[in-house]
C-alpha positions in Angstrom: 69.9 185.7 -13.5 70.5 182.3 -12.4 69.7 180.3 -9.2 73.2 180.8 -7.6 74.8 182.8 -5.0 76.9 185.2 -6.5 79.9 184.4 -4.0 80.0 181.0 -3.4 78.3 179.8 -6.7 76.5 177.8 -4.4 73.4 176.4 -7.3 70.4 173.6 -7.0 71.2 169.9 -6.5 69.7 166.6 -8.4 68.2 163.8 -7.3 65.3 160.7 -7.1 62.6 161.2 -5.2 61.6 157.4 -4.5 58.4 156.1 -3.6 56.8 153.6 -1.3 57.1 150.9 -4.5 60.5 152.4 -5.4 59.7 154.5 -8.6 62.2 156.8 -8.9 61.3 160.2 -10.3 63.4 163.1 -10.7 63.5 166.2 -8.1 65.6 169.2 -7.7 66.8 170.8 -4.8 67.2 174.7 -4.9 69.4 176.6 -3.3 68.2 178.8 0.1 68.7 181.9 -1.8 68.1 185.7 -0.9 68.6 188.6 -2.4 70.4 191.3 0.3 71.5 194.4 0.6 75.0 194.4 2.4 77.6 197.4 3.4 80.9 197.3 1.9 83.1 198.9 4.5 86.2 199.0 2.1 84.2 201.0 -0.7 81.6 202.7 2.1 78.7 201.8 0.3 76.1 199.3 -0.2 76.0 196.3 -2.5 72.5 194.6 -3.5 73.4 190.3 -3.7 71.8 187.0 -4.7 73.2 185.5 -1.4 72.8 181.5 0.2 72.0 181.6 3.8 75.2 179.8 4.8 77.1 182.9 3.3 75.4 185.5 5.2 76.4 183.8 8.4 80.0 183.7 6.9 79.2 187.6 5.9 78.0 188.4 9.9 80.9 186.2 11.1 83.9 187.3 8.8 82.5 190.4 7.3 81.9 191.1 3.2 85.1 191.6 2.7 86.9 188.9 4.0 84.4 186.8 2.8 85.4 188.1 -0.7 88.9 187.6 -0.3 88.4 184.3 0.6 86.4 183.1 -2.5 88.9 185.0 -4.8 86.3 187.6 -5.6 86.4 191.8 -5.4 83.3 193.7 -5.3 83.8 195.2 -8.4 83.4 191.9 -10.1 79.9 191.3 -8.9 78.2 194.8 -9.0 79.2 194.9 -13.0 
């Protein structure tokens, strides 16, 4: 599975790390991912996600399934 979170496809950034004598080398930036367990209310049962950190304080905010809605996604598209 890739380094993304399955609802906001949120993935790992480029960039240059630059020295003191500005060599630029290349560095990547990964995502703050975590894999959770969260309850589906709508379908009463639980779902197991790759999710970013700033989507579980949507999640606790909003709840899963207006967090969903919102990104134009339904359960059943991420548990298949």
């Amino acid at each position: 599975m890739s380094r993304k979170c399955q609802i906001s496809k949120k993935g790992s950034q480029r960039g240059c790390n630059i020295s003191h004598s500005h060599n630029k080398t290349l560095k990547r930036w990964d995502a703050n991912l975590h894999w959770k367990r969260l309850y589906d209310s709508e379908t009463k049962r639980w779902v197991r996600l790759k999710v970013s950190t700033r989507i579980l304080r949507t999640i606790d905010r909003k709840g899963l399934a207006a967090t969903l809605r919102e990104n134009g996604l339904k359960i059943q598209d991420l548990t298949n």
